[in-house]
C-alpha positions in Angstrom: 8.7 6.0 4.4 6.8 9.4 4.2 5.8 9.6 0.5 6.1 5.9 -0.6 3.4 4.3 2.1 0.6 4.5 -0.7 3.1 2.9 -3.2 3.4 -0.1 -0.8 -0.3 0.3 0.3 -1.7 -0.2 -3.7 1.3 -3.0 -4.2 -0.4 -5.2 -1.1 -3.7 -4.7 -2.4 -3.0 -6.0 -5.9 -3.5 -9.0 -4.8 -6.4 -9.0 -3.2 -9.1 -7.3 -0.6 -8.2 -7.0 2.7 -8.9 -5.1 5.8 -6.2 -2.7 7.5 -5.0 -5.2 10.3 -4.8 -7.7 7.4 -2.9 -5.0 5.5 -0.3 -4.3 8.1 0.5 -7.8 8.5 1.1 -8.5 5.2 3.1 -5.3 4.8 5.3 -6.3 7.6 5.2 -9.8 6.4 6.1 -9.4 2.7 8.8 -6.6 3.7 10.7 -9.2 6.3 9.6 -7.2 9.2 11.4 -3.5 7.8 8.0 -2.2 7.4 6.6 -2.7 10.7 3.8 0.1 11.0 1.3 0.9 13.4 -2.4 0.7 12.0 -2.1 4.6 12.8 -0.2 4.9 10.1 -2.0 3.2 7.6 -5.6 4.0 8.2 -5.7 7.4 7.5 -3.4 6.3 4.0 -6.4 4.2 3.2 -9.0 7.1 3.8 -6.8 9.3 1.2 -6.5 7.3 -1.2 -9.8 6.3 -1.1 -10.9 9.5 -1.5 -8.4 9.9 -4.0 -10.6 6.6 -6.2 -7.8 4.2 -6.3 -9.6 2.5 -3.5 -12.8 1.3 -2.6 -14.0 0.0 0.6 -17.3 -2.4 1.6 -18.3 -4.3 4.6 -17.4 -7.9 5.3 -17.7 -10.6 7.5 -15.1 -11.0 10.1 -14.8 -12.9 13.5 -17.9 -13.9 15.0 -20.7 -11.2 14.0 -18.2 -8.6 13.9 -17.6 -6.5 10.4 -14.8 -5.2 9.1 -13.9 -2.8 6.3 -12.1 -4.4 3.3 -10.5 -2.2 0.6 -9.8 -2.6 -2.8 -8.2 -1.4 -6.1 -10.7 0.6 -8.4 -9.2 0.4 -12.3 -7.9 3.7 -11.5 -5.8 2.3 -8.7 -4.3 -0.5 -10.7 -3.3 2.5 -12.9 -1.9 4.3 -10.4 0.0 1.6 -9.0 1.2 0.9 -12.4 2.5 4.5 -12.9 4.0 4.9 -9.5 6.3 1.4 -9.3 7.4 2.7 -13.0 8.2 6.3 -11.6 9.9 4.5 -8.5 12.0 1.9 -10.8 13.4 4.9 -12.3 13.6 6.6 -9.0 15.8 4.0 -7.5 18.3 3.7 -10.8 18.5 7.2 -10.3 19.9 6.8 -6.6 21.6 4.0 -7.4 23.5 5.7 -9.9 24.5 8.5 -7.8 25.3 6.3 -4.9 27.5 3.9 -7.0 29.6 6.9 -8.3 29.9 8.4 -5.2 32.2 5.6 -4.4 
């Protein structure tokens, strides 16, 4: 997991804002339950790479009056995410190459 959580992170937010709960439940949701983190985990992610500029954050509207943090791609982040899935598809031939010979 270490080192590809800000792949995944970027890949759920393609599609849209969300806040970190709503984050982690998709993760977990879209990855069939393998990638069942604690918020722990992915807060301080989010912080990074919003520092980084691939994310923003803003204030909305959640349950009753309460607000929550939403974050965002930036264009730099949809470049980013671009870059990294490429550098991962290649990543994973690369394993898979090794793996399959290896047998």
């Amino acid at each position: 997991m270490k080192g590809h959580l800000d792949l995944l992170v970027l890949a759920i937010l393609r599609s849209g804002p969300l806040h970190g709960y709503a984050l982690v439940e998709a993760l977990r949701a879209r990855s069939g339950g393998v990638f069942d983190l604690p918020e722990g985990t992915v807060y301080p992610a989010l912080y990074r790479l919003e520092r980084a500029g691939v994310l923003r954050s803003g204030w909305a509207a959640g349950v009753g009056r309460r607000r929550r943090r939403v974050y965002e791609l930036t264009p730099l982040g949809f470049e980013t995410l671009e870059a990294r899935t490429e550098e991962w598809h290649e990543l994973s031939v690369g394993i898979a190459s090794v793996l399959d010979a290896a047998s």
